[in-house]
N, C-alpha and C positions, 0 to 999 in steps of 0.2 A: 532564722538568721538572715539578714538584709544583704545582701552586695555590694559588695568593696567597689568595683565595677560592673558594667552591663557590656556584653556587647551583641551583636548580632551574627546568627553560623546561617547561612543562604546554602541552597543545592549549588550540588560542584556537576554541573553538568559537561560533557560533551561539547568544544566547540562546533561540532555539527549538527549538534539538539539546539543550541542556544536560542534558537528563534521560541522555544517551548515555553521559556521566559515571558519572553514579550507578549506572545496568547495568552499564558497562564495570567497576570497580569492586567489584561485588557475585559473587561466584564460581556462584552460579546459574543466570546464564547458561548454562554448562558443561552444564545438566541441563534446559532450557528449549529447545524447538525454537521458538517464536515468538521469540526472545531471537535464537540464534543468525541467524535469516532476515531479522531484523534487520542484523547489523550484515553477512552475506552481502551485502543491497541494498545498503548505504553502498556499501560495495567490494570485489565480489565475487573478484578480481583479488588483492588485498591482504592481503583474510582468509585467503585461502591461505599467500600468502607472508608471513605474519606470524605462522604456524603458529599461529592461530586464535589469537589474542593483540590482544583489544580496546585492552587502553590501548597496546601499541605503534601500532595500527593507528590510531587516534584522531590520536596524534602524528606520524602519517604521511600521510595523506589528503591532498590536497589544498584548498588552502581557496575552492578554485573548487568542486569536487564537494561539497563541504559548507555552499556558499551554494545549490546547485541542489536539495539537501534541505532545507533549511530551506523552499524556494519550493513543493517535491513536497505536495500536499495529503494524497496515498495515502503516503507515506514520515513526515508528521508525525501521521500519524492512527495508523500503526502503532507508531510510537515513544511515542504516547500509553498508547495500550492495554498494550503491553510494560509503560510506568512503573507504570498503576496495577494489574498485576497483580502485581509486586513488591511493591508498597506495600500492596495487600492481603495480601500473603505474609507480609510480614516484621511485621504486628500481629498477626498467629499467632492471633486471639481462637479459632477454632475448632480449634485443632490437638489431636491426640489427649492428649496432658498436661496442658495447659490444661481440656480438658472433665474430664478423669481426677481430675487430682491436684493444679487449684489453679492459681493464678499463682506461680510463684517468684519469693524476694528473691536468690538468691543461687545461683550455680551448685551443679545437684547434685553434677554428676562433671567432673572433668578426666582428659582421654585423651591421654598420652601415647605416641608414639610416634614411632620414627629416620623413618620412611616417612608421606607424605601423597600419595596420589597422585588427585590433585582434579583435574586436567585436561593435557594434554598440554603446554601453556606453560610450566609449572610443575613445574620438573625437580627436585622433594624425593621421588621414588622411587623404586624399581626395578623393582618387581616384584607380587608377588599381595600380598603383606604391605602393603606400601602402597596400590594402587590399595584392600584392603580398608577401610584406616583412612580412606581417602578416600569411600568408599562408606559409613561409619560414622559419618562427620561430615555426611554430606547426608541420609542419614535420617533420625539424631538432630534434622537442621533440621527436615526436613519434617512430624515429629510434634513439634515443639516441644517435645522435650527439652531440661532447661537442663543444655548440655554447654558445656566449653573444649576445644579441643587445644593440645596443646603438641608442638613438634618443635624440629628445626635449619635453619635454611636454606642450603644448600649453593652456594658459588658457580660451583664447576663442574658442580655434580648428579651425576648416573648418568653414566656415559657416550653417545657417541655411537657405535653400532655401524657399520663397513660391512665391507664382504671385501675382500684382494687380489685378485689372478687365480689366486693356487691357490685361492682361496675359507675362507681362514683369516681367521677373525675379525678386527678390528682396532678398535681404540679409538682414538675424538677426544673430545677436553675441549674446551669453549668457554664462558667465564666467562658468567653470567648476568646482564642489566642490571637489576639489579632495582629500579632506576627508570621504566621502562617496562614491568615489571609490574604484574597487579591488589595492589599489597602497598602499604601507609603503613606508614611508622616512629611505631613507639608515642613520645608524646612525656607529656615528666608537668611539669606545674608549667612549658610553654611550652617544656624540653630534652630534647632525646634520651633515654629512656629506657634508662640505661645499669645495666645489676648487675653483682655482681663473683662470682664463679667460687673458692669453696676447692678448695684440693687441687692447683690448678694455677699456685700461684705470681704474683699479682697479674694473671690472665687478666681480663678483660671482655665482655660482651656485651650488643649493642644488642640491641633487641627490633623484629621488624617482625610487623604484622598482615593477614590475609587474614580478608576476610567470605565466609565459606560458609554462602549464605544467611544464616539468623537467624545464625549461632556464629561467635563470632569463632577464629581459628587465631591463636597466636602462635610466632613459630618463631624464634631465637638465633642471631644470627650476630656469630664473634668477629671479622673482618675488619674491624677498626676502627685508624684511627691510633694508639690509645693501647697499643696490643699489640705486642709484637714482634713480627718477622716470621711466626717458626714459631708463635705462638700465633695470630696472624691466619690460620695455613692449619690449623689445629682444622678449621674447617667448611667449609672446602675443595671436598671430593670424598665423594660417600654410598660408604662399603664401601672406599675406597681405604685406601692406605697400610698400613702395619704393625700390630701387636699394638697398642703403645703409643700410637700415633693414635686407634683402636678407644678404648682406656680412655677417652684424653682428650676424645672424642667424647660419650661415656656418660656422665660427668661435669659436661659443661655439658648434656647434656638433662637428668639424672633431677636433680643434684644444683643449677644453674642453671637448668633449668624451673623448679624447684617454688621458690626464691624469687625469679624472675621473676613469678611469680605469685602468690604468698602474699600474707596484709593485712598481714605485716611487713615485706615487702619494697618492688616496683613498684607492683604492680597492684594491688594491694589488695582480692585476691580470694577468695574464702572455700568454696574448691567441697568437699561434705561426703564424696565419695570420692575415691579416684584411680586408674583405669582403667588400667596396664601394659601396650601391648599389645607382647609380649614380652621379652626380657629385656633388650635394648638399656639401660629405663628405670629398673632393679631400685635405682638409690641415690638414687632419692628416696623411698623407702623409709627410707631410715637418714636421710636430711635430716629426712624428717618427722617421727622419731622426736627426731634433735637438737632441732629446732624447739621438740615437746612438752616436751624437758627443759629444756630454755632459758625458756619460757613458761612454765611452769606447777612449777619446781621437783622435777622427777619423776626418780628414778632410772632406768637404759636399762630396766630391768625394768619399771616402771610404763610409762612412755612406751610400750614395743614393745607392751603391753595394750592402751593407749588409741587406738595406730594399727593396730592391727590389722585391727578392721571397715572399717576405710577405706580398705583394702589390696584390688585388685579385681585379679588376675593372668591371662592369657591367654599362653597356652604355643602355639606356633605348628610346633614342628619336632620331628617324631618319631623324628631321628636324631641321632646322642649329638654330630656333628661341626658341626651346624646353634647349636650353644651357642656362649654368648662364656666362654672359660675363661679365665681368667691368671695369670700366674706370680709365686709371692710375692713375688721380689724386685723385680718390674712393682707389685706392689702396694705392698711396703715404701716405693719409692720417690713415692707421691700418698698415702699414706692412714696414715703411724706419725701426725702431728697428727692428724688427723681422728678417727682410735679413742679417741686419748684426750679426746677432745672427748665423745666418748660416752661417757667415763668406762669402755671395755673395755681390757682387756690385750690387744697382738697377739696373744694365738695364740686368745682370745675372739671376737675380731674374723675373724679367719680362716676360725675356725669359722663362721659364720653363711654364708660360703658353698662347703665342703664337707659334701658327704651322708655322708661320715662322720672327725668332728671331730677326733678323736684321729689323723688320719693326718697328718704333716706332708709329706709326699711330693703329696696333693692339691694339684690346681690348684685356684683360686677360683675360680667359679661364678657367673654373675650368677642365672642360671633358680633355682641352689640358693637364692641370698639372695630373691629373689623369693618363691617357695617356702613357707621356715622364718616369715616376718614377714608373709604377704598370709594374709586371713582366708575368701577363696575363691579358689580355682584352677580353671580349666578348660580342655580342652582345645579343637579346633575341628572337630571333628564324632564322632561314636558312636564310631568306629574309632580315632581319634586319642585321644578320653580314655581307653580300654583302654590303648592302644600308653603311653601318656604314664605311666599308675598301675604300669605295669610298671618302666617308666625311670625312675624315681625313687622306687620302693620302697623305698631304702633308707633314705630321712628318716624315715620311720613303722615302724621293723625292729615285727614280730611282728603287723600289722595285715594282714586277709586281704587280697591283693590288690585286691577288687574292690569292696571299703569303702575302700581309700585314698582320702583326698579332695580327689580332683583330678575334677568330674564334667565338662560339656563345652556349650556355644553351638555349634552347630551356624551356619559361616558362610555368607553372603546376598551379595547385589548389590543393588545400587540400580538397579531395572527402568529408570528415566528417563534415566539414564544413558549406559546400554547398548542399547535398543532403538529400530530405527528411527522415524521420524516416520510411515509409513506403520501400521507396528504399532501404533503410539500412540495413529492416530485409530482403528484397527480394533478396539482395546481399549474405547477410550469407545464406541462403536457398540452393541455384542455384551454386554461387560460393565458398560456402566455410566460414567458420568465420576468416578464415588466409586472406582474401581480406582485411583485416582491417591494418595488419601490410604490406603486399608486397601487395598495388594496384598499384604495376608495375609490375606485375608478368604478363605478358604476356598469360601465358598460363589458370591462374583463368581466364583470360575474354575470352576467347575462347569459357568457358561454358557460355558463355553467350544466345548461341544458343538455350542453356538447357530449356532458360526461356519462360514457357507457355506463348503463344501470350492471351490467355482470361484473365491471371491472372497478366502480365505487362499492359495490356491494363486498367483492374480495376483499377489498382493502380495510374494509370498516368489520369483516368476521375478524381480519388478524386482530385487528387491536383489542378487540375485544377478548379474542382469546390471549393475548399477554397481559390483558389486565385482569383476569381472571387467575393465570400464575401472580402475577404479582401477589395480590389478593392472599392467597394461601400463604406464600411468602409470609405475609405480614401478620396474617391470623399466628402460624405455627409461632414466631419470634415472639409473638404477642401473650401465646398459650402459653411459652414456654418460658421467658420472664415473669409471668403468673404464677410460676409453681403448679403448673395445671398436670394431670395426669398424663401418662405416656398415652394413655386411650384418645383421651382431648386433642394431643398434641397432634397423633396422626391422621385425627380424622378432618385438621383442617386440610388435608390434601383432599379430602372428597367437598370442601366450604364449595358452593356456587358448580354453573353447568356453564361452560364456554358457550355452547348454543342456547342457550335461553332468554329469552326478553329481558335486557338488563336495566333496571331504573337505577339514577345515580342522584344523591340527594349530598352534596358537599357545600358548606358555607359555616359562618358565625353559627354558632348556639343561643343565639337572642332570644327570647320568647315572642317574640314579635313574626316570627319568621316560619313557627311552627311547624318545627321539624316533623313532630309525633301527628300531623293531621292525617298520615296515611296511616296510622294505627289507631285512629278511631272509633272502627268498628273492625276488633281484629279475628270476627267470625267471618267477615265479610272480604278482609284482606286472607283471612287463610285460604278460602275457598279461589281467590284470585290465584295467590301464589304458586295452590298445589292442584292446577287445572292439570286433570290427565295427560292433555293433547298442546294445551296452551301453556308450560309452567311461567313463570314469571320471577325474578328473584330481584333483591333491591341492596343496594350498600349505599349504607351513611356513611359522613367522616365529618368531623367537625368538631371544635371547641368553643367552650365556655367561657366567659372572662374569671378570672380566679373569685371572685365575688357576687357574683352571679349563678345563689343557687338553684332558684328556677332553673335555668338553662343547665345546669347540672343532673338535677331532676328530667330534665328532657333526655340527657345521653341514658342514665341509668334504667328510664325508660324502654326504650329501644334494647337496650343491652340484655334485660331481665326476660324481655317478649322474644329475641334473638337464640335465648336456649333454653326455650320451651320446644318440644319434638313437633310441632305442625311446621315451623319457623326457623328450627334448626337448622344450617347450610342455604336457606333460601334467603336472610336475612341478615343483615354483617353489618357491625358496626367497627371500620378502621382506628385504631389512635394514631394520635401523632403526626391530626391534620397540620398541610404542610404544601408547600409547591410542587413537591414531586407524586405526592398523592394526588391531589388534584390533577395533576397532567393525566396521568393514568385512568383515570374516571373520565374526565372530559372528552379523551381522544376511545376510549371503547367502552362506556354505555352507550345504549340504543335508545332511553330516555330521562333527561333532566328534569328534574323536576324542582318545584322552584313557591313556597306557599304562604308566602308573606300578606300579613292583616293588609289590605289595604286602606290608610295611602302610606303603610310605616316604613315603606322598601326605597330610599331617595334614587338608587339606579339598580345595584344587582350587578352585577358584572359576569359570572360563575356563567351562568346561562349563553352570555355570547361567545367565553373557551367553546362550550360544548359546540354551538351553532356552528363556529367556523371548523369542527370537525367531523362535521355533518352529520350531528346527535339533534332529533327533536325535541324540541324543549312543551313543557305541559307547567301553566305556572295563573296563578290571577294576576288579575291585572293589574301589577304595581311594578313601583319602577320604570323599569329598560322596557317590561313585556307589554306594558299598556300602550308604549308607544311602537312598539314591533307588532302589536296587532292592530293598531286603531290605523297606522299608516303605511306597512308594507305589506301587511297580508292581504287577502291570499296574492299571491305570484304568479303572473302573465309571461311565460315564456318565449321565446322569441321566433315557436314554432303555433304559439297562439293557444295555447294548451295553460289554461289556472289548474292550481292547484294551492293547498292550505298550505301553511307554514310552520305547524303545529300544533299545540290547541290551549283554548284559553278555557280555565276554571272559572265558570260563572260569566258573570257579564256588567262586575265592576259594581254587586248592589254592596250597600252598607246598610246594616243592621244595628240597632242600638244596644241589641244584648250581644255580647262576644261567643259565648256560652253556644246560641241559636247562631252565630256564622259559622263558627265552625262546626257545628251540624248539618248545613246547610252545604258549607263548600268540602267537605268529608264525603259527602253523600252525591255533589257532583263529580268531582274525581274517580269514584267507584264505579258513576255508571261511564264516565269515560272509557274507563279503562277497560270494564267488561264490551263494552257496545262498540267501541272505534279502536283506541289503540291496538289493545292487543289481539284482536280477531284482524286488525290491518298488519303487522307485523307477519301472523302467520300466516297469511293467505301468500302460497307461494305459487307460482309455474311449475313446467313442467321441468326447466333447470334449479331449481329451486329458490328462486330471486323475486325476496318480494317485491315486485312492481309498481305496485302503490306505495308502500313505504319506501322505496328510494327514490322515487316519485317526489313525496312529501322533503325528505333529504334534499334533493337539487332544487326544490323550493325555496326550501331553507336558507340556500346558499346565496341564491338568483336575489333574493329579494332581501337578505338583512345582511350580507358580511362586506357590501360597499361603505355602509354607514356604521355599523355599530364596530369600528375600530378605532385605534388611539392617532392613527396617522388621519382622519376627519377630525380626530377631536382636537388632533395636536394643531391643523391648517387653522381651525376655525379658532383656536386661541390667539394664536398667530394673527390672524387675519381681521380678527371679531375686535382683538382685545389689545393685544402685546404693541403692534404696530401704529396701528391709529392712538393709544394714548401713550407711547413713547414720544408720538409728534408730538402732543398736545403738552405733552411735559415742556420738552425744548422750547415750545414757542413760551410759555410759561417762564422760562428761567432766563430766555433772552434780556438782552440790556441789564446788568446787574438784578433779574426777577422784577424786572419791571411792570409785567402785566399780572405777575402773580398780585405783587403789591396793590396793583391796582383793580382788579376782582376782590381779594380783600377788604378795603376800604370801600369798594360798591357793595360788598354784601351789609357789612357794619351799616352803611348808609340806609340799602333797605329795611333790615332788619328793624332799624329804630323808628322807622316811620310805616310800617307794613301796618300796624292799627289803623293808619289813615284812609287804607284803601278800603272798598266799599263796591259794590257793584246791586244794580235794579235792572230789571229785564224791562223792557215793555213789548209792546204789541208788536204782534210779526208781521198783521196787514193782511193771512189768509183768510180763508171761510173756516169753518170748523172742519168740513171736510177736506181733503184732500187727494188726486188721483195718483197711482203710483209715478215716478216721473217729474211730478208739479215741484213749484221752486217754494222754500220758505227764505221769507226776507227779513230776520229778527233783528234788533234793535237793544242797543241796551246805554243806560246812562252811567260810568264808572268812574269815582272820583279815587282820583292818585295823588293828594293830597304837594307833597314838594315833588313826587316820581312823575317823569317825562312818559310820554306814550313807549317811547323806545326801551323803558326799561321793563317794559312789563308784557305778558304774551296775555290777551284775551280771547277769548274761547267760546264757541257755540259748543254745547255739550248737548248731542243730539243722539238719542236713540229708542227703542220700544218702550213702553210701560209695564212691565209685568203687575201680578195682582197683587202684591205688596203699594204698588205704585211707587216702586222706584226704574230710575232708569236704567237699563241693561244693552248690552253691545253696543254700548256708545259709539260715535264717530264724531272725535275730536273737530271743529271746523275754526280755522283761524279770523276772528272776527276785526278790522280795520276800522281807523278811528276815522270819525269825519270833523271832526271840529271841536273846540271850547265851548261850552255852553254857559250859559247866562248865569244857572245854578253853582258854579265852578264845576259840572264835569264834564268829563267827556263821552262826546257819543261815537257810539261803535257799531258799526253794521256789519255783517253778514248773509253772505245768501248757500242756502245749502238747499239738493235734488232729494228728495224720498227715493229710498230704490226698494222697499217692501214694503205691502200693506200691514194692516193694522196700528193696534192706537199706541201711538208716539207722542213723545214730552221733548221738552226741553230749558235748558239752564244754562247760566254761563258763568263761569270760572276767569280767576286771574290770578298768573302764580308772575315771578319775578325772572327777566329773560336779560341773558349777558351772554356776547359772542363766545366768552371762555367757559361759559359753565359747563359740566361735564355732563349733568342729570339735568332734567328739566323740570326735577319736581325739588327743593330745598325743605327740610322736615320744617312743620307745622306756619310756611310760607304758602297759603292758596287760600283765596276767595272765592268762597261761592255766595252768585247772586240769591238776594231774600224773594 
């Protein structure tokens, strides 16, 4: 039966609790331990089963126990202090941007993304891609960035993981109340704030908001009366359903976020870039570019100009199947209106997102459209924008690979987050209470040396020993929704040894990531495990994508070896990975471990939780850890004392059989473990404190928790990307899009006359040989057929020869014209220094140069001389 009416029943609190509101409310809590201990005291009992969810918990209390608070003097003194530390949070007067760069009117960037994963109640993620966007939006609060997010709100979210009794994966969905969430429905002019959805045939979606801290999140949900059924289950399920759900999903984020948002639209909001965090978000891209033609009379040519600098892309997956691809006639069917709205031809339109245009047998591409229209791209850390500039070489055909420009943001965690309350206070201690605002300050973790090896070492036994009750916790609930035997049930109180070497293995179940490589020889892991003197025990946690039964195959794996009697209680596989489980692993294992194929890992993130709570990490070299070893290890303390940082599997070889690497790096890891790790963990004093492994711990910390957080990664977006092509927007749009208009019309002009140009080297004038030092004076004749010298950049492309005989570590040198020549061309000189021996070449290059362009390389614009 439907409802006559709806209305809404809110907690009748106390007007002396009332501020309990405003925190419940404000998503900072999530990253605040006086916040959370807070609403712990309300009801301790509660906040558990309310799965750490204040406003359900609020609306659930009893209103006896919430008259005995209001009377608590120590309970309203602390709710006091909680308020006005928010309340000084959220005036930001000190916050890094505000000192930097001003008060803002108007948001700089909007972040889009399918994923938010801001706190465990709050089921809008999956996985590392979201918990990042979630750690992305809390820092950008904490230095007072003026950011928006944008997403979807999902009514069933991610799934709900548990196992049968084979131990095969299994999914539960359970709708989400999102009235007894932290989330209000945006309302405009007193009504629901509703927008309407092209492409999807009279779709709608309400808009609801989440405060994360200062920044508001808005996220689209089509589950509204006025939709029909199937368009009401759009937002549904994150990653479920079909191809075509996928689209329509995509759709209402990039192309319904962005006039959810816009001053044309709802919100009336004006943010000067737009942040993609991967290709999920790629058509709001073409929205904004509609927008601009609509707005300001601009052909898709001018428009794609003027949105270009405001185009901010981040690429996440360094394998080709990690894309959202689809199929033209998926496309024919949302988007033949829409093209022509941009005034393109299908097979124009098409193009923009294959890598290459003239195939009509390509799929569409959102990463491609993203890509061809964003005026920086990068990938998410050192190794990944290699891996990335390779995989999509082909939008740029003839530019050397390692100029493509795709460069890379190195990703972060949000310390607050992720590390214990014990760590927290031991941080302000040793480091400083400023660690809270700059934990990129390089120089706070230096003291990190400072920190007494008996009294980091205390504090890293506690949490291990509560993750280890946790643990059981979770076994028994786990035995015991199993239907498992009353014997099963109680022997998870004996699962795991508080004192024992704890390896903690938490992430996606990809096959790629290779969960089972420490059970590859499990005669070899038994005898690890169950060392007399040394024992060793290990917890997994982690899910599968529902479709993905390889990586299902993987849990059942582990599960089946897990109760067998060598492996019994020394090896635990948790369900129901989750943010709260992760926290628990990450702040009390003694080692992470981490065992992704190389190069399929694009950063990792799991591994810097543990790092900043001073767990060593044990991983190959992919990702986050190829660049945490090749650049910060080992760690030079400021008493002059190196020491490692933890230890790397291997040394980055690639084998062409899969089969042979993981035999390979199975069998390094074993003797790791038998030969350094775990003989270093036990080697104790005479107070019992391993000195070298906490040793390796303040290593740890000294050398990777400046960098590998989201408050660097959030600066350097800021700084790298958001700012600088905000200007370059503005000057762009200046004078009725005057200069847009006019890059436009120069690129057209190039573009049709680019066969004209031509370039011939001649003679440089040296001997053959050369001393290190000596000058080359090269020459070349390049004819620009109607193009000026000023429109074009000439290039000495100079560097070694390898035995391919191509050239390698080039060093671009700017070549200057000298005159018209007889022939029609022009001559161009340059003089460049050798600074290494050996045998060196060279060539020269001529791509298309305009004060406005954003890239220096335009796709399939660049001559090289014959």
């Amino acid at each position: 039966m439907k409802p006559a009416i709806t209305f809404h029943v809110i907690p009748r609190l106390p007007e002396r609790l009332s501020r309990l509101r405003d925190l419940a409310y404000n998503l900072r809590w999530a990253w605040n331990h006086d916040a959370i201990d807070l609403f712990r005291r309300l009801d301790h009992d509660l906040w558990e089963s309310s799965s750490h969810n204040p406003v359900l918990m609020l609306g659930a209390v009893s209103q006896d126990q919430l008259a005995h608070c209001a009377n608590d003097d120590g309970f309203c003194a602390q709710l006091d202090r909680v308020a006005r530390d928010l309340d000084g949070y959220m005036a930001g007067e000190s916050s890094w941007y505000r000192r930097t760069f001003g008060t803002p009117e108007q948001p700089l960037a909007a972040y889009f993304s399918a994923e938010f994963g801001i706190t465990g109640c709050l089921s809008t993620f999956a996985g590392g891609l979201g918990v990042l966007a979630g750690d992305h939006m809390k820092s950008a609060s904490d230095l007072g960035v003026p950011l928006v997010g944008i997403g979807l709100l999902y009514q069933q979210g991610y799934f709900r993981q548990y196992l049968n009794d084979a131990g095969w994966q299994q999914e539960g969905y359970e709708d989400n109340d999102f009235h007894n969430l932290p989330l209000t429905q945006v309302r405009k002019d007193g009504q629901l704030l509703i927008v309407d959805v092209p492409c999807l045939n009279r779709v709608k979606a309400q808009v609801w908001r989440a405060q994360v801290g200062r920044l508001p999140l808005y996220m689209l949900d089509t589950n509204i009366p006025v939709n029909s059924p199937e368009d009401q289950n759009i937002t549904d399920q994150l990653y479920g359903g079909d191809r075509e759900l996928r689209l329509r999903q995509e759709i209402v984020l990039g192309i319904g976020g962005y006039r959810a948002l816009t001053e044309g639209a709802a919100l009336g909001l004006q943010p000067r870039v737009f942040h993609m965090n991967e290709g999920h978000s790629a058509l709001l891209a073409l929205e904004l570019i509609r927008d601009l033609m609509a707005r300001h009379k601009l052909t898709f040519a001018q428009a794609r100009e003027a949105a270009a600098p405001s185009l901010i892309f981040t690429t996440h997956t360094p394998v080709s199947a990690g894309h959202d691809f689809f199929a033209t006639d998926l496309m024919k069917k949302y988007f033949t209106d829409y093209a022509a709205s941009l005034s393109l031809s299908w097979k124009d339109f098409l193009a923009l997102g294959r890598q290459e245009p003239e195939n009509d047998q390509e799929l569409f591409c959102m990463t491609t459209v993203a890509l061809r229209l964003s005026a920086a791209n990068n990938g998410v850390s050192r190794l990944h924008g290699q891996v990335s500039r390779d995989m999509w070489k082909k939008l740029w055909p003839g530019v050397p690979q390692e100029e493509i420009p795709i460069g890379h943001v190195t990703n972060g965690v949000h310390f607050r987050s992720w590390i214990s309350k014990e760590m927290d206070q031991l941080y302000d201690r040793y480091l400083g209470a400023r660690w809270h605002e700059e934990p990129a300050d390089k120089v706070l973790w230096s003291r990190a040396a400072r920190i007494p090896a008996e009294e980091l070492w205390h504090y890293h036994e506690r949490r291990r020993e509560r993750m280890v009750a946790y643990v059981r916790r979770r076994m028994h609930d786990q035995l015991e929704h199993r239907g498992a035997t009353q014997a099963a049930i109680q022997g998870a109180e004996e699962t795991l040894d508080s004192e024992a070497m704890t390896i903690g293995f938490a992430r996606r179940f990809a096959s790629y990531k290779r969960a089972t490589l420490l059970l590859h020889d499990p005669e070899r892991l038994k005898r690890i495990l169950n060392h007399p003197e040394h024992p060793v025990q290990v917890i997994f946690s982690g899910a599968a994508h529902p479709k993905d039964n390889e990586g299902k195959e993987l849990i059942r794996r582990i599960v089946e070896l897990s109760r067998q009697e060598p492996f019994r209680r020394k090896l635990v596989f948790l369900e129901g990975y989750g943010i709260t489980t992760t926290r628990y692993l990450v702040q009390g294992c003694d080692v992470w471990l981490n065992t992704p194929r190389r190069p399929m890992e694009a950063s990792g993130t799991s591994g810097m939780k543990a790092a900043a709570n001073g767990v060593l990490n044990i991983s190959t070299l992919d990702g986050w850890w190829d660049e945490a070893w090749q650049e910060f290890g080992p760690w030079t303390s400021d008493t002059g004392r190196t020491e490692p940082i933890g230890w790397a599997i291997g040394r980055a070889e690639n084998y062409d059989d899969p089969v042979y690497q993981d035999q390979v790096e199975a069998a390094a890891l074993y003797d790791l473990l038998e030969r350094d790790v775990v003989p270093t963990f036990y080697e104790r004093g005479a107070n019992g404190i391993p000195r070298r492994w906490v040793a390796r711990m303040r290593a740890s910390l000294g050398a990777l928790c400046y960098h590998f957080n989201t408050h660097r990664m959030v600066k350097d977006y800021t700084e790298r990307f958001y700012l600088p092509q905000a200007e370059k927007a503005t000057q762009l749009a200046e004078n009725g899009m005057a200069r847009a208009k006019a890059l436009s019309d120069w690129k057209e002009k190039v573009g049709q006359h680019w066969r004209e140009v031509r370039a011939e080297v001649l003679e440089h004038g040296a001997g053959a040989d050369l001393a290190v030092g000596g000058e080359i004076k090269a020459h070349a004749h390049v004819h620009l057929g109607v193009l000026a010298p000023g429109e074009v950049a000439v290039e000495l492309y100079l560097g070694l020869v390898d035995a391919d005989n191509d050239i390698v570590r080039a060093e671009p040198v700017a070549m200057h014209p000298q005159g018209l020549q007889d022939n029609g061309c022009w001559l161009y000189e340059a003089t460049a220094t050798t600074t290494k021996s050996g045998l060196h070449g060279y060539t020269v290059r001529v791509v298309p140069k305009h004060a406005d362009l954003t890239t220096p390389f335009l796709p399939g614009l660049i001559v090289w001389a014959k």
